[in-house]
PDB file with one MODEL, atoms N, CA, C and O in Angstrom:
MODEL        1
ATOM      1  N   UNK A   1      33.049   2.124 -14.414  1.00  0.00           N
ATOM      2  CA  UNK A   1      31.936   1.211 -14.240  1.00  0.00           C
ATOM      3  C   UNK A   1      31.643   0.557 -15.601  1.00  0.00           C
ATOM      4  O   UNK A   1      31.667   1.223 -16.637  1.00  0.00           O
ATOM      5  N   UNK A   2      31.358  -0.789 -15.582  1.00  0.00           N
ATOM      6  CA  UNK A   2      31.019  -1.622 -16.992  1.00  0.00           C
ATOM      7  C   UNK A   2      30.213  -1.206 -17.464  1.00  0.00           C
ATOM      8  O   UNK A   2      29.728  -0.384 -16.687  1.00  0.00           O
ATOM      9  N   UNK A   3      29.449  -1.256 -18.738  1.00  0.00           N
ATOM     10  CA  UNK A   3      28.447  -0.932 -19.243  1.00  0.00           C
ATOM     11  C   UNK A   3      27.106  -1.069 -18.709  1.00  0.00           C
ATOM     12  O   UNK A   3      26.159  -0.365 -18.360  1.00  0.00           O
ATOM     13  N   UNK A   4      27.546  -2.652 -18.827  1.00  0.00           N
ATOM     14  CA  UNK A   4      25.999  -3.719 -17.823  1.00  0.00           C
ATOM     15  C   UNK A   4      25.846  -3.232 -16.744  1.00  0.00           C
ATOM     16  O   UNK A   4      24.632  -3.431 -16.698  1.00  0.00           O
ATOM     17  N   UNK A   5      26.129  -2.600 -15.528  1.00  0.00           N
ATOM     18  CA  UNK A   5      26.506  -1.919 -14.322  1.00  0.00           C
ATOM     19  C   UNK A   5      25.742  -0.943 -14.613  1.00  0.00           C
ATOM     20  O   UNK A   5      24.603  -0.920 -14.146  1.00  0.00           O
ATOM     21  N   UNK A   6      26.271   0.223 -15.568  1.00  0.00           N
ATOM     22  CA  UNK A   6      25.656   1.724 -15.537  1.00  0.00           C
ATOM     23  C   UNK A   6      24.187   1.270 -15.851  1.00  0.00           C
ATOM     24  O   UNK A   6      23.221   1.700 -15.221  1.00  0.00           O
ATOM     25  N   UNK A   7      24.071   0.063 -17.222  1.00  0.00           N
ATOM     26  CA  UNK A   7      22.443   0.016 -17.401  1.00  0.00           C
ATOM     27  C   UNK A   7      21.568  -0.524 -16.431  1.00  0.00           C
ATOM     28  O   UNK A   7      20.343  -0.490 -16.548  1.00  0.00           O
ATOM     29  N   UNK A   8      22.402  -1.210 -15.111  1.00  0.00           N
ATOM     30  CA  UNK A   8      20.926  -1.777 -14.609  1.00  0.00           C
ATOM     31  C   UNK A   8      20.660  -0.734 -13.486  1.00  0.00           C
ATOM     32  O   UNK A   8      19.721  -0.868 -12.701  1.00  0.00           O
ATOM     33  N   UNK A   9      21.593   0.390 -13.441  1.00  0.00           N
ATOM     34  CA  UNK A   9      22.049   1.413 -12.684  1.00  0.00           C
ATOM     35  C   UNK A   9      21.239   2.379 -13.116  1.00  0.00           C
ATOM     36  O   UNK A   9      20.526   2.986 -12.316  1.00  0.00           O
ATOM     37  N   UNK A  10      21.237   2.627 -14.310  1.00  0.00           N
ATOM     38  CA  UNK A  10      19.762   3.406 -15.003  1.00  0.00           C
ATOM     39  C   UNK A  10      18.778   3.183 -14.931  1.00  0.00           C
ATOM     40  O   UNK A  10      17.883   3.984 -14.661  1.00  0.00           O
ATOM     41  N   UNK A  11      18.621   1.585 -15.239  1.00  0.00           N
ATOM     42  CA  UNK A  11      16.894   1.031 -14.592  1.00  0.00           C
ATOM     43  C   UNK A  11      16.569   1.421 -13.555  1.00  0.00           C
ATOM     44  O   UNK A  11      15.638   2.226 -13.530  1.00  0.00           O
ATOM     45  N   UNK A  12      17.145   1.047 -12.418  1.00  0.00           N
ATOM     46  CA  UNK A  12      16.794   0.934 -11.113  1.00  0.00           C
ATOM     47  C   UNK A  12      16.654   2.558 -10.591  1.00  0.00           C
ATOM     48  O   UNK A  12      15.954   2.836  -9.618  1.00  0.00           O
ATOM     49  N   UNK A  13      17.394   3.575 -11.347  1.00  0.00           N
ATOM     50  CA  UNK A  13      17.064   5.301 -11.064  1.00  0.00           C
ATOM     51  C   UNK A  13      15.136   5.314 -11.709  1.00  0.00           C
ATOM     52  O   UNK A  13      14.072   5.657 -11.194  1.00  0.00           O
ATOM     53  N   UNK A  14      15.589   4.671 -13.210  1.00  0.00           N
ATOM     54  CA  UNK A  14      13.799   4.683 -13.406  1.00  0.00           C
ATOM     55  C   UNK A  14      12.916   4.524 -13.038  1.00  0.00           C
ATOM     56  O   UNK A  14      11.964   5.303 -12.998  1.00  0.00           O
ATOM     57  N   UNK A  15      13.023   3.049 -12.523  1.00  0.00           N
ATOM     58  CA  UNK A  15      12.117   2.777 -11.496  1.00  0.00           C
ATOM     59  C   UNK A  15      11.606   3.186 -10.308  1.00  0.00           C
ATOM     60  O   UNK A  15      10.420   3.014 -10.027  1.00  0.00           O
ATOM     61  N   UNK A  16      12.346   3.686  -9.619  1.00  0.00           N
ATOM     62  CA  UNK A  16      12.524   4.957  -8.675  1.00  0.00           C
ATOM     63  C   UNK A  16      11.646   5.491  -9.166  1.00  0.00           C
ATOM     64  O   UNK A  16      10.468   5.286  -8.875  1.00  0.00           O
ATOM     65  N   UNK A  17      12.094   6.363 -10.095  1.00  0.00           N
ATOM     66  CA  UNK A  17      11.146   7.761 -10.186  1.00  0.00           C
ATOM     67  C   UNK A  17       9.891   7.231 -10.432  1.00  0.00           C
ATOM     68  O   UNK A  17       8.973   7.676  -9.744  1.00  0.00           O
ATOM     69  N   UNK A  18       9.517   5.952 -11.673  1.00  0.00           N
ATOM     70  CA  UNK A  18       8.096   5.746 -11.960  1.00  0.00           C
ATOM     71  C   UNK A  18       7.113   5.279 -10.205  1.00  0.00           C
ATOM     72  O   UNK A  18       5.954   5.546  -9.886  1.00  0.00           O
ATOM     73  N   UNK A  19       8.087   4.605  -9.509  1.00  0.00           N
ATOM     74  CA  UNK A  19       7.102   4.129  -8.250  1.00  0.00           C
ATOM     75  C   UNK A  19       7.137   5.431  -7.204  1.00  0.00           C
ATOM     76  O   UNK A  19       6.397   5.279  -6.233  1.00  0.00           O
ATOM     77  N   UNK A  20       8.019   6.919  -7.257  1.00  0.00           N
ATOM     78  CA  UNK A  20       7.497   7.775  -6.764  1.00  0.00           C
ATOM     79  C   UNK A  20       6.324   8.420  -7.844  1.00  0.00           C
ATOM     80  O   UNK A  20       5.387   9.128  -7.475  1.00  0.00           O
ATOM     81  N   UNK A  21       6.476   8.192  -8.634  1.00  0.00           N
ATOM     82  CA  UNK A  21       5.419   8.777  -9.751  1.00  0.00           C
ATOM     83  C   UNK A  21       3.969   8.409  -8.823  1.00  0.00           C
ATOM     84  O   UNK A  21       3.291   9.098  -8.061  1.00  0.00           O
ATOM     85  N   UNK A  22       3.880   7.217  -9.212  1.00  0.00           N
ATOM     86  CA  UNK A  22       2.470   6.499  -8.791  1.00  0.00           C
ATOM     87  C   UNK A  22       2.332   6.525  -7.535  1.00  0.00           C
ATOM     88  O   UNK A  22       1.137   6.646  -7.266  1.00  0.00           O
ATOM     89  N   UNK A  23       3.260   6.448  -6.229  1.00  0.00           N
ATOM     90  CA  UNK A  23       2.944   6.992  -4.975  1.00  0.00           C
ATOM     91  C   UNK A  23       2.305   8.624  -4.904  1.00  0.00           C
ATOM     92  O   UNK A  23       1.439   9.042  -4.135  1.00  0.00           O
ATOM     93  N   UNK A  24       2.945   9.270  -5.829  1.00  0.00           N
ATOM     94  CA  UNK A  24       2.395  11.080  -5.436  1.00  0.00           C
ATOM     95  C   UNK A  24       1.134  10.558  -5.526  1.00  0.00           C
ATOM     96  O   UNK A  24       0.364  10.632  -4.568  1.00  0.00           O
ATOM     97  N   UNK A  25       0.718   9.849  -6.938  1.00  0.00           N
ATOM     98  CA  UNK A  25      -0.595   9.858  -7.645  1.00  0.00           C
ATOM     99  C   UNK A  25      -1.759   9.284  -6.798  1.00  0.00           C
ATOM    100  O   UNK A  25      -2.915   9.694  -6.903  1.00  0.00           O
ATOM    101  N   UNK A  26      -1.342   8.250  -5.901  1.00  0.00           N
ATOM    102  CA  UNK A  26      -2.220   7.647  -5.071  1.00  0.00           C
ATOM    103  C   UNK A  26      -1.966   8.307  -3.687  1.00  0.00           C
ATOM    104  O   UNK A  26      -2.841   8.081  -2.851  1.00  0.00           O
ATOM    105  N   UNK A  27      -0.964   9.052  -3.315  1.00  0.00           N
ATOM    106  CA  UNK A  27      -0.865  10.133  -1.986  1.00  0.00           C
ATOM    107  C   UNK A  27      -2.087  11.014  -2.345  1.00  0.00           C
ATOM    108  O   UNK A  27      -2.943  10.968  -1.462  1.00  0.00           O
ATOM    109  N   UNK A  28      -2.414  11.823  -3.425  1.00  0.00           N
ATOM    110  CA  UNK A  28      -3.443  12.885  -3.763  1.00  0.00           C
ATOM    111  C   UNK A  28      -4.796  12.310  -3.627  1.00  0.00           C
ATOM    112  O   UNK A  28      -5.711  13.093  -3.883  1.00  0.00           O
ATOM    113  N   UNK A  29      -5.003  11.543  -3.405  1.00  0.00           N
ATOM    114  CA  UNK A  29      -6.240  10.795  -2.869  1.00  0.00           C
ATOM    115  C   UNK A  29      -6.322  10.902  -1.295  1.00  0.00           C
ATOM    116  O   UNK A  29      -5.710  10.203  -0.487  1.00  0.00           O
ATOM    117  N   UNK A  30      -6.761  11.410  -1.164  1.00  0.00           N
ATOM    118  CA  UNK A  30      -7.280  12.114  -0.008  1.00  0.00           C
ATOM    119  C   UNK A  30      -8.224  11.375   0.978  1.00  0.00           C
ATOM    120  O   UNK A  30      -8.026  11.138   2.169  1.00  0.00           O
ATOM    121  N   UNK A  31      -9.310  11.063   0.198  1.00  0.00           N
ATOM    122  CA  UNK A  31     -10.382  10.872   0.699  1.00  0.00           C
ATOM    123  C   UNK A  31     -10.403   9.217   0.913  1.00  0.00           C
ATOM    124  O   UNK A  31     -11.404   8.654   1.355  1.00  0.00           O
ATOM    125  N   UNK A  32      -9.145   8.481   0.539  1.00  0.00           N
ATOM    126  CA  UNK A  32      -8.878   7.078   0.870  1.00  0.00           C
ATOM    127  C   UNK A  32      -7.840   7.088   2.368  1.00  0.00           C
ATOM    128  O   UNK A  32      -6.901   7.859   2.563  1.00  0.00           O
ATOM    129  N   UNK A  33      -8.292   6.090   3.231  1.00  0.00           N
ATOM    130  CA  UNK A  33      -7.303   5.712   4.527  1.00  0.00           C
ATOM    131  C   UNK A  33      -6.149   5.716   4.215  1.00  0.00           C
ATOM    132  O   UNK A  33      -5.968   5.030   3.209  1.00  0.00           O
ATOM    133  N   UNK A  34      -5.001   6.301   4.714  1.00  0.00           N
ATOM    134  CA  UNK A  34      -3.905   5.900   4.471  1.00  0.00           C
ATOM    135  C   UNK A  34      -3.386   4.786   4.402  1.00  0.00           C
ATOM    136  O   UNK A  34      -2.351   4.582   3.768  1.00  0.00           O
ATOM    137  N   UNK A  35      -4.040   3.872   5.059  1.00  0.00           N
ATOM    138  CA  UNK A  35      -3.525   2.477   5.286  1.00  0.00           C
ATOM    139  C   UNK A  35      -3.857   1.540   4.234  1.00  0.00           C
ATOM    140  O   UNK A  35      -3.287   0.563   3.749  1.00  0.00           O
ATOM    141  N   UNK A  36      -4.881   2.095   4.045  1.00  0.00           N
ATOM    142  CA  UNK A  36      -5.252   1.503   2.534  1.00  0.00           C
ATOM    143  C   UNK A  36      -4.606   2.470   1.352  1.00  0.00           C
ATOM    144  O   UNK A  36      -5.060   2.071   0.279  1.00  0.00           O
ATOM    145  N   UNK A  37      -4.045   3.177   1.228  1.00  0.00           N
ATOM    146  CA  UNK A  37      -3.403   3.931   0.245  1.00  0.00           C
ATOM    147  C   UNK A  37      -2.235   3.295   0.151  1.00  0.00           C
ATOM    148  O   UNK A  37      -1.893   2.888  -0.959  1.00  0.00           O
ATOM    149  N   UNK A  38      -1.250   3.047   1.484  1.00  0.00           N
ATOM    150  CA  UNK A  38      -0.318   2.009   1.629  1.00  0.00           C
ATOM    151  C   UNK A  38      -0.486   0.651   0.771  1.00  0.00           C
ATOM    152  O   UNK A  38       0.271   0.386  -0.162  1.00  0.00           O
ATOM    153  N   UNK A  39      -1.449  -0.103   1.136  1.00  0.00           N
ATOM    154  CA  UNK A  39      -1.722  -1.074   0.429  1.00  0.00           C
ATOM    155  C   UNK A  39      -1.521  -1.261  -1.008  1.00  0.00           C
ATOM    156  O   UNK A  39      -0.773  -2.063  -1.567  1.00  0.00           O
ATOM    157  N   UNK A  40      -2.519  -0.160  -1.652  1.00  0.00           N
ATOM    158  CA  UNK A  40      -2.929   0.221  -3.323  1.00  0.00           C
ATOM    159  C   UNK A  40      -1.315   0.169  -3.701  1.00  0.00           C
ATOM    160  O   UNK A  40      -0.776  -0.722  -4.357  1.00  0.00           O
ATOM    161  N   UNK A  41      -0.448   1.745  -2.932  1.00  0.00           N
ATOM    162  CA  UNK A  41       0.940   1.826  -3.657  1.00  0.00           C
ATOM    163  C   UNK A  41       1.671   0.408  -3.739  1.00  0.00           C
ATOM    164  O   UNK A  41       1.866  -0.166  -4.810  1.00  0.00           O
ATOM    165  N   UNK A  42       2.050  -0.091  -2.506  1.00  0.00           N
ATOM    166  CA  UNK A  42       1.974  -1.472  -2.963  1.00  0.00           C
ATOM    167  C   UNK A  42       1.880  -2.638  -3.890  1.00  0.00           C
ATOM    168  O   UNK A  42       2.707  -3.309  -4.508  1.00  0.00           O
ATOM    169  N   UNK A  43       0.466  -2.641  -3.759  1.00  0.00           N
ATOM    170  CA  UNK A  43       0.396  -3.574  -4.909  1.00  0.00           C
ATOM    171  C   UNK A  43       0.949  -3.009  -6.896  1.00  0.00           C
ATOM    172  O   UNK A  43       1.446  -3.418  -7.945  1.00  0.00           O
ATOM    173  N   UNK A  44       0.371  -1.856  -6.220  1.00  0.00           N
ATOM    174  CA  UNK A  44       0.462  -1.159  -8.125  1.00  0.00           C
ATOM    175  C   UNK A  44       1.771  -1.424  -8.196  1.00  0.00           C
ATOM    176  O   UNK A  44       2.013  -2.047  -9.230  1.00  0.00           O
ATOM    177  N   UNK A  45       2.929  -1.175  -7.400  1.00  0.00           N
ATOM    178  CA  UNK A  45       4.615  -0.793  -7.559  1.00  0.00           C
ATOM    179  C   UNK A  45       4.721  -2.533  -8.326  1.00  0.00           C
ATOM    180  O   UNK A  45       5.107  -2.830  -9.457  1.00  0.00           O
ATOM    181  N   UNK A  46       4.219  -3.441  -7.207  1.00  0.00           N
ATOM    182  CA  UNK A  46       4.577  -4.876  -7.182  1.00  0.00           C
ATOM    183  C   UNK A  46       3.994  -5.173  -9.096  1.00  0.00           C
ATOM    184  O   UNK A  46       4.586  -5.934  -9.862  1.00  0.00           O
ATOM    185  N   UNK A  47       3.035  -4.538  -9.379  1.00  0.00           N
ATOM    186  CA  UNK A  47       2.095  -5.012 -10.450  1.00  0.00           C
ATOM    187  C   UNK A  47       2.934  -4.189 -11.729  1.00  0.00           C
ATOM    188  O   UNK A  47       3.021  -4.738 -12.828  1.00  0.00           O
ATOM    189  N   UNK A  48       3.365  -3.219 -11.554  1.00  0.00           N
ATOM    190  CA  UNK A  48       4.801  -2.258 -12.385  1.00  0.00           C
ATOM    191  C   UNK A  48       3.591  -1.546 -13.005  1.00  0.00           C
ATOM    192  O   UNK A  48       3.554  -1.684 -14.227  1.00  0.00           O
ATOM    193  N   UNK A  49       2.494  -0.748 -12.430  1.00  0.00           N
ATOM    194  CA  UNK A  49       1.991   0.266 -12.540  1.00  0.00           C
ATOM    195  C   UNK A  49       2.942   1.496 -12.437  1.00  0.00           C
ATOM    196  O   UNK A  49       3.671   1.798 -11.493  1.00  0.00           O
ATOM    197  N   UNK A  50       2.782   2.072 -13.509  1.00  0.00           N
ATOM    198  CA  UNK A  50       3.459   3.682 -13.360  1.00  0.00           C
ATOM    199  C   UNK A  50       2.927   4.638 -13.351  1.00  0.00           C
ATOM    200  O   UNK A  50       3.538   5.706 -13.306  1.00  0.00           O
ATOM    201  N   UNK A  51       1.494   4.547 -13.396  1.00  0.00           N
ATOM    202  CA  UNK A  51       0.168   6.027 -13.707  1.00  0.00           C
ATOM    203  C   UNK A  51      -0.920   5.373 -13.546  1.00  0.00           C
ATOM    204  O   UNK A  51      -1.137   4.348 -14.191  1.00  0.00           O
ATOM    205  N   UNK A  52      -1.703   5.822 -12.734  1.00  0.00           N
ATOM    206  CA  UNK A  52      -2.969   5.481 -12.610  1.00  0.00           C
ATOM    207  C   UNK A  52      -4.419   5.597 -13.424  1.00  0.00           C
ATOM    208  O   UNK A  52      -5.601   5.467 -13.108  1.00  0.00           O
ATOM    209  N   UNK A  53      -3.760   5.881 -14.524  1.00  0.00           N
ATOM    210  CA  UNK A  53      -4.539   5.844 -15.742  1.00  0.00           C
ATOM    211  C   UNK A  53      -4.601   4.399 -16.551  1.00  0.00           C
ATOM    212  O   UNK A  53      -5.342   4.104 -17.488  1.00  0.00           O
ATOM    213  N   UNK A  54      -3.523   3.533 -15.851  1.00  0.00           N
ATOM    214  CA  UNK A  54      -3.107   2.131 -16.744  1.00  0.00           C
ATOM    215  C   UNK A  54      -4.040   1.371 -15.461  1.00  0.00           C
ATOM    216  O   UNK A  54      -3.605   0.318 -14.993  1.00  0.00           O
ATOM    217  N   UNK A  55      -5.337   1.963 -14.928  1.00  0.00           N
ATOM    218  CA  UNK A  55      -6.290   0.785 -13.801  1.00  0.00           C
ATOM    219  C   UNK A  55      -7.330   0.593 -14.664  1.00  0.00           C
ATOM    220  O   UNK A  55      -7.802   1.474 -15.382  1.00  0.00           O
ATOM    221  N   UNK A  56      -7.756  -0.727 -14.600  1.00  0.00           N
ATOM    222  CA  UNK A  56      -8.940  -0.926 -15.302  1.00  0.00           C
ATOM    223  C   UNK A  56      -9.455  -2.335 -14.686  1.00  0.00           C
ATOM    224  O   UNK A  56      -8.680  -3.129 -14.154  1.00  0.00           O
ATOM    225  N   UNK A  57     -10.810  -2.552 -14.813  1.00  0.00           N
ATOM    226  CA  UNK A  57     -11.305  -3.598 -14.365  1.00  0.00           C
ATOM    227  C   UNK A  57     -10.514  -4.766 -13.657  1.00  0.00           C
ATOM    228  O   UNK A  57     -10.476  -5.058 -12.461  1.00  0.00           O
ATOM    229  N   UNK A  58      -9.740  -5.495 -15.014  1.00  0.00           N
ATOM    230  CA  UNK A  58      -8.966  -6.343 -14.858  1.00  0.00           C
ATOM    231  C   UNK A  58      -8.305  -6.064 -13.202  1.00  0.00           C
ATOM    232  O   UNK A  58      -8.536  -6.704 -12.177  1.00  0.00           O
ATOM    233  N   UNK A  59      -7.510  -4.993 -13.388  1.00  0.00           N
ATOM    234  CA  UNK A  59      -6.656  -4.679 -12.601  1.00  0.00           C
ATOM    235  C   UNK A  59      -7.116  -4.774 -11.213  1.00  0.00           C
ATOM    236  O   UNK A  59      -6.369  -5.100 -10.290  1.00  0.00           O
ATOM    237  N   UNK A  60      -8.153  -4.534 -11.102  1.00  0.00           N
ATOM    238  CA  UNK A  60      -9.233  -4.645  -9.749  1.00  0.00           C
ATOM    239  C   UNK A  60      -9.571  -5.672  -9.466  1.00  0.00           C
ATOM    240  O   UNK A  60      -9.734  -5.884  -8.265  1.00  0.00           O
ATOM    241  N   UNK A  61      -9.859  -6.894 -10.551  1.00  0.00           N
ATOM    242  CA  UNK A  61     -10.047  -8.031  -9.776  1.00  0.00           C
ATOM    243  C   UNK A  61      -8.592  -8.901  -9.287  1.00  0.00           C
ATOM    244  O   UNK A  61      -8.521  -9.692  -8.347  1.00  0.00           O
ATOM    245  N   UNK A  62      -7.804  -8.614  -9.950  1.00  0.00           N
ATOM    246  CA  UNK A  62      -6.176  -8.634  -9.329  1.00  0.00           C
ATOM    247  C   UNK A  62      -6.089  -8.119  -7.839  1.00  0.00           C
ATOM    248  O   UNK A  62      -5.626  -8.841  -6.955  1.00  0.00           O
ATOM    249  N   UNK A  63      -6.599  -6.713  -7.572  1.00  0.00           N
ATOM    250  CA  UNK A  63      -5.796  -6.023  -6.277  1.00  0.00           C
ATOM    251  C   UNK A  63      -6.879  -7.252  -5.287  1.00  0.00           C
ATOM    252  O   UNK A  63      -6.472  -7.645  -4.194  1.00  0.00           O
ATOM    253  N   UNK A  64      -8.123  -7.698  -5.806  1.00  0.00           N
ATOM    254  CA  UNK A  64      -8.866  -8.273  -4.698  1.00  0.00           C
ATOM    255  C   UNK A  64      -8.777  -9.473  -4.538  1.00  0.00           C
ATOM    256  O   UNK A  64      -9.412 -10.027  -3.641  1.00  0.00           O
ATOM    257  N   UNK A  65      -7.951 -10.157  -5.389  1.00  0.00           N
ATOM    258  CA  UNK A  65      -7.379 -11.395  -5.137  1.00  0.00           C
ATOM    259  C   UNK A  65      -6.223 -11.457  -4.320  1.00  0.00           C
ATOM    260  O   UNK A  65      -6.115 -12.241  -3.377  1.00  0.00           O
ATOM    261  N   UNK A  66      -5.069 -10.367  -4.783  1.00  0.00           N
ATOM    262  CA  UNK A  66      -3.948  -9.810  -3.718  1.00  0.00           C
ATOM    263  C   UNK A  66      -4.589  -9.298  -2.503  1.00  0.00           C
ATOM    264  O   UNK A  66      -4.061  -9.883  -1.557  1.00  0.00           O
ATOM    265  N   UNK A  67      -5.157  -8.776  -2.240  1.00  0.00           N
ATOM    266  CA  UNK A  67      -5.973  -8.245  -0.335  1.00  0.00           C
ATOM    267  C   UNK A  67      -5.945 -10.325   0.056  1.00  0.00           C
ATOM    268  O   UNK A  67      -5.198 -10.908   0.842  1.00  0.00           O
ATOM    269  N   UNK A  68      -7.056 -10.940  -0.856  1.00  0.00           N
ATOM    270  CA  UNK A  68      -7.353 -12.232  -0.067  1.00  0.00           C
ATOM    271  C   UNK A  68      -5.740 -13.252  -0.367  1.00  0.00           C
ATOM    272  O   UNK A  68      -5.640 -14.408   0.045  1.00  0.00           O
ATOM    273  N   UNK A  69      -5.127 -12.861  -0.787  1.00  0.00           N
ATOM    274  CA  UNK A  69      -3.936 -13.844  -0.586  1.00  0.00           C
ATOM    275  C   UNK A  69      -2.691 -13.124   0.887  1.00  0.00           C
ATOM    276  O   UNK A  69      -1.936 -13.638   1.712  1.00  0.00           O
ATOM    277  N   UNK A  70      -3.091 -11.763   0.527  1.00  0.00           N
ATOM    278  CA  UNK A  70      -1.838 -11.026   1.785  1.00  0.00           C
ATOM    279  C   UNK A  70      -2.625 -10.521   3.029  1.00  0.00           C
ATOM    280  O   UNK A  70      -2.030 -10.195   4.056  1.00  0.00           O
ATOM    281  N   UNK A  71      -3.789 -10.473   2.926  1.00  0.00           N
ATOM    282  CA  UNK A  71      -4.823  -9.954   4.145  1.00  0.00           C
ATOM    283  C   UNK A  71      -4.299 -10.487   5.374  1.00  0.00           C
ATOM    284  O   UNK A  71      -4.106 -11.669   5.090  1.00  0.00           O
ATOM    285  N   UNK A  72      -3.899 -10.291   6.766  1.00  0.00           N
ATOM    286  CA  UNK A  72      -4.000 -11.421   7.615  1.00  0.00           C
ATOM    287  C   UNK A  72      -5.330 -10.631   8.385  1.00  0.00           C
ATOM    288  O   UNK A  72      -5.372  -9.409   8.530  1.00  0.00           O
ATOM    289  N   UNK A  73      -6.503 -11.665   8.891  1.00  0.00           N
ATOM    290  CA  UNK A  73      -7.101 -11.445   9.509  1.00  0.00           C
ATOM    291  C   UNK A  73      -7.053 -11.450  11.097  1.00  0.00           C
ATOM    292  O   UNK A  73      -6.981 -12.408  11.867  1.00  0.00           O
ATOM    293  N   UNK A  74      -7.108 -10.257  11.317  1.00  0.00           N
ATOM    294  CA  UNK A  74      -7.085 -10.006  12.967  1.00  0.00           C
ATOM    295  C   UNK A  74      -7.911 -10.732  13.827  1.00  0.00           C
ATOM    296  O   UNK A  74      -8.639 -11.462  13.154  1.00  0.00           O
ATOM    297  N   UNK A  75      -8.129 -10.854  15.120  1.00  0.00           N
ATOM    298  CA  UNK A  75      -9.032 -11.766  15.639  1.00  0.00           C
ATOM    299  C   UNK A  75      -9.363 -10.316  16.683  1.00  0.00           C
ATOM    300  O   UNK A  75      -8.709  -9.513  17.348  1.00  0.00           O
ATOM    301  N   UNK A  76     -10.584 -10.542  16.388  1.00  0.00           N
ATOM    302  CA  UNK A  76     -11.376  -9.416  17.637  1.00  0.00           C
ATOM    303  C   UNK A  76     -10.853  -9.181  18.656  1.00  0.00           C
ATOM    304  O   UNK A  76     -10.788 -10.205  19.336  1.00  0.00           O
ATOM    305  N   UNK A  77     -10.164  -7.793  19.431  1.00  0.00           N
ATOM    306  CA  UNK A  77     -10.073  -7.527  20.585  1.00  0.00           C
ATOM    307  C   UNK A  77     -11.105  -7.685  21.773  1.00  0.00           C
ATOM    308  O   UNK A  77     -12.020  -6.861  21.760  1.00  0.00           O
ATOM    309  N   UNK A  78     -11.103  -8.740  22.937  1.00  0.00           N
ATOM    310  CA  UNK A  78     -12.286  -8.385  24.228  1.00  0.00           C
ATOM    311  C   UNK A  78     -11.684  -7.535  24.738  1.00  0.00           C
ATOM    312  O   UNK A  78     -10.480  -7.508  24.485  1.00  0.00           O
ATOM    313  N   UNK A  79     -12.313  -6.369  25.767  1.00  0.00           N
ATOM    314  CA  UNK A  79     -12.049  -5.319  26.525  1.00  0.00           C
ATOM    315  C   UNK A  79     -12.926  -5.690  27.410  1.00  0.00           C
ATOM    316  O   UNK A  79     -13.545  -4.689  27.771  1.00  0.00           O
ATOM    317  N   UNK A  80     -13.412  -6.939  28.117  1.00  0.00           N
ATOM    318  CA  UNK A  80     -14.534  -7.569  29.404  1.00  0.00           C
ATOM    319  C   UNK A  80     -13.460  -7.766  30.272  1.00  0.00           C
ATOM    320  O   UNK A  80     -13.881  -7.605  31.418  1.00  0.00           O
ATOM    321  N   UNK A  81     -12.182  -8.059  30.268  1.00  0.00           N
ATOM    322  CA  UNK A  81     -11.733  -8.557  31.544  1.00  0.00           C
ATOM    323  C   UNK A  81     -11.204  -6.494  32.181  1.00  0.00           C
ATOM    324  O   UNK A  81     -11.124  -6.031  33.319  1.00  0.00           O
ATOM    325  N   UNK A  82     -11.014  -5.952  31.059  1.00  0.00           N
ATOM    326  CA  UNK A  82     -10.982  -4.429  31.745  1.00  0.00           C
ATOM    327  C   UNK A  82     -11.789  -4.353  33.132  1.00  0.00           C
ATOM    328  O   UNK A  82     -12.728  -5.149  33.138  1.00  0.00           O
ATOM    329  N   UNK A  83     -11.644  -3.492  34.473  1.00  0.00           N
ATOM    330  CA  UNK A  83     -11.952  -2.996  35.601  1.00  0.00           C
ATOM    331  C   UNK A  83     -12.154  -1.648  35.006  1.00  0.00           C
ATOM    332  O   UNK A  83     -11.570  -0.991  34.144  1.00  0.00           O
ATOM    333  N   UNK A  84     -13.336  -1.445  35.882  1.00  0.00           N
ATOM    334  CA  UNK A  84     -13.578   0.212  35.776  1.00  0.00           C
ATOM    335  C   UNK A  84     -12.812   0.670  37.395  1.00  0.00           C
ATOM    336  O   UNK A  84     -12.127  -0.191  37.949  1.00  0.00           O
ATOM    337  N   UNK A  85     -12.956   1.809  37.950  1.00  0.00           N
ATOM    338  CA  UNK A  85     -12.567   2.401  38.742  1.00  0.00           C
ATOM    339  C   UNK A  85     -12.972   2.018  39.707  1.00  0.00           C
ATOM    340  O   UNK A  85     -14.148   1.791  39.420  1.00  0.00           O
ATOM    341  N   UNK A  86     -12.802   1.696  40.982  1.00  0.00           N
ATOM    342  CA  UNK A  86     -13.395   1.801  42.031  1.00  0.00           C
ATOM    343  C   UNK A  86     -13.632   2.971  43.183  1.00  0.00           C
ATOM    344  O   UNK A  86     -14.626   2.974  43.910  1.00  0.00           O
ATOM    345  N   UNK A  87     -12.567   3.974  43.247  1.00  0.00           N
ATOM    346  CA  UNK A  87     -12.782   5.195  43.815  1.00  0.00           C
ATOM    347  C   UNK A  87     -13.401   5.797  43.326  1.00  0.00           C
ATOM    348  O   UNK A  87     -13.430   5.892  42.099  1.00  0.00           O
ATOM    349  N   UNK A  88     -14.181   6.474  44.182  1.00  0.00           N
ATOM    350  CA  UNK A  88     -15.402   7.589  43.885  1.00  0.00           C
ATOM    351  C   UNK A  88     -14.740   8.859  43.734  1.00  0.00           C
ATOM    352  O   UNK A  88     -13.801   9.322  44.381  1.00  0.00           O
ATOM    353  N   UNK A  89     -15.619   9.516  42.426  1.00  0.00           N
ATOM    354  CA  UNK A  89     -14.642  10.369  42.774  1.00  0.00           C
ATOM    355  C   UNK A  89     -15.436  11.570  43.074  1.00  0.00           C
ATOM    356  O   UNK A  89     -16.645  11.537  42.843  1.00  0.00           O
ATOM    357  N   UNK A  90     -14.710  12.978  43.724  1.00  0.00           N
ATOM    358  CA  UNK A  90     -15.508  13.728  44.867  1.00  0.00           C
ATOM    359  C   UNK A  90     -15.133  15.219  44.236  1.00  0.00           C
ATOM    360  O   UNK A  90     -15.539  16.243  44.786  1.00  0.00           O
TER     361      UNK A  90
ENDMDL
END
């Protein structure tokens, strides 16, 4: 294998490990939705966060500009044309 090969071959193992790094780190958060934990890993990986010690203000008004640029907004479910039961039941 060429040199240039093994090195971007090394990056890309690094990177790996740093974006499982910061996934454990934001998995141990518990007390956040998963779906929104999804999100956070996300953006941090995209932002080349490697520890969640490198968040700071800044960084927050970033993730809330990213929610309003990737958000898609759902449109309310009706559940009115639903039927209830008509058999009685005995």
């Amino acid at each position: 294998m060429p040199a240039y090969q093994l090195h971007i071959y090394e990056q890309q193992e690094e990177r790996e490990v740093l974006e499982q790094k910061i996934c454990e780190q934001v998995d141990a958060c518990t007390e956040v939705n998963g779906t929104i934990r999804n999100r956070i890993k996300k953006f941090l990986i995209e932002e080349g966060i490697t520890d969640i010690s490198e968040m700071d203000a800044v960084l927050r008004v970033r993730y809330e500009e990213y929610l309003e640029r990737n958000e898609t907004v759902l449109a309310p479910v009706s559940y009115t044309h639903l039927t209830l039961p008509t058999t009685p039941y005995v």
